[in-house]
C-alpha positions, 0 to 999 in steps of 0.5 A: 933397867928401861930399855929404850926401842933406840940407843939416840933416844936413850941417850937422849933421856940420860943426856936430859937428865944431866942437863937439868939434875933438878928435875924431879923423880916423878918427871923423870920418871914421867919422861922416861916412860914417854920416851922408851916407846918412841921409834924413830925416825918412823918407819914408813909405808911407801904410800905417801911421801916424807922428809926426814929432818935431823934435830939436835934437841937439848944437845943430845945428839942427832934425833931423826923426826919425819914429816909426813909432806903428803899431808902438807901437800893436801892442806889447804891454808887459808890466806891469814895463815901466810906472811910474807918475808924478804930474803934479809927477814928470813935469815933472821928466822930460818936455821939455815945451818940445820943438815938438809938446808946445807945439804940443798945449798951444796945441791943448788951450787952444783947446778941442780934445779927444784921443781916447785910444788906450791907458790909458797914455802913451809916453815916450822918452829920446834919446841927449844929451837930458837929459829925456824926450820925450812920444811918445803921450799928448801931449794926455792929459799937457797937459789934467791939467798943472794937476793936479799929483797926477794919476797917470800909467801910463807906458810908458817907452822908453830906451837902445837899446829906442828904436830898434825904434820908429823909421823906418829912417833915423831909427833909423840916425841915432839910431844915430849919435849912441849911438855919437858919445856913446861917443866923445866 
């Protein structure tokens, strides 16, 4: 029997594979060796700064994965990297149910102010995620929310551009799942 470094991703694999039966021997095989390896969420050194996000991929539970924000603080994007989006247009796009989000709204209903890093916010879209994740910019998004014209710089990160913001084992388990959706 595989022992997975966690019980989430394990679960996470058996949940696949009742998802999806006709998933063939060999990628099932092929997905449990990439996902038995992965620890997450990552385990860090104290020397940059991070943010946990909960995921819930393929309905398989709450999976922690760890962007690595120093990184995202030090990149520098060039101007044809940004759109613009209003408020209206954002919640359209943005999965403002996701647990940090809610979490940042119930902060900014207590009164608790954000200092802004960066005259832009950071937005990202996960393989199987049908919207957008807020990744920084949270409280800057969720204090305007009522302002429906207000006009946002975003940066946004999708398809394989994620991936170089990511902790290691977070990027591989992203990884995993670009290729699970290549499969099924």
């Amino acid at each position: 029997m595989t022992k997975f470094k966690t019980k989430e991703l394990e679960h996470c694999y058996h949940t696949i594979l009742n998802n999806f039966p006709k998933l063939k021997v060999y990628n099932r095989q092929k997905l449990q060796e990439r996902l038995k390896d992965i620890e997450l969420p990552d385990i860090l050194s104290n020397n940059h700064e991070s943010f946990y996000q909960e995921l819930n991929i393929f309905n398989c539970g709450t999976i922690n994965i760890t962007w690595n924000i120093e990184k995202l603080l030090q990149y520098e994007p060039n101007e044809c990297d940004f759109e613009y989006h209003t408020v209206r247009e954002l919640k359209t796009i943005i999965d403002f149910n996701a647990p940090q989000t809610r979490e940042v709204f119930n902060e900014i209903k207590l009164g608790l102010k954000s200092q802004n890093k960066r005259d832009y916010i950071v937005l990202a879209m996960l393989p199987g995620f049908p919207k957008f994740l807020i990744i920084d910019g949270n409280h800057r998004v969720l204090e305007k929310i009522n302002n429906l014209d207000y006009n946002f710089k975003c940066f946004m990160l999708a398809d394989k551009r994620v991936l170089s913001f990511l902790e290691p084992n977070s990027r591989q388990f992203i990884e995993t799942i670009y290729w699970l959706n290549t499969i099924i």
